[in-house]
N, C-alpha and C positions, 0 to 999 in steps of 0.2 A: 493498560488501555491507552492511558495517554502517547505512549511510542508507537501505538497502533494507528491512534489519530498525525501524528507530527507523517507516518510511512504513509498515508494515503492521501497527505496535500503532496507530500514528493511526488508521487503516481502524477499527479496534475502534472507539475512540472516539467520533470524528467521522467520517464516511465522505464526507456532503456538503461541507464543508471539506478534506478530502484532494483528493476529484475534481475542487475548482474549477484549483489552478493548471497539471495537463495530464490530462486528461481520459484521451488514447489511452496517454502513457508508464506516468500509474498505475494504467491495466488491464494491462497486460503486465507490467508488475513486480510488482502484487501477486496475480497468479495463483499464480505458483510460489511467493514466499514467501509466501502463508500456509499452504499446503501442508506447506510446511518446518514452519511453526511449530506447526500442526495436529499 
């Protein structure tokens, strides 16, 4: 969980460097948590 929170302040960030090293895992995990963090 907690690497799932640290992947979705990156999303803020940078978004295009989050998405490069997987594509389909960091669309499914950062749905919910930013949700969460929303």
């Amino acid at each position: 969980s907690g690497h799932a929170v640290l992947d979705a302040a990156a999303l803020e960030v940078a978004p295009g460097w989050v998405f490069e090293p997987d594509p389909a895992g960091a669309v499914t995990l950062r749905v919910p948590v930013l949700f969460r963090l929303r």
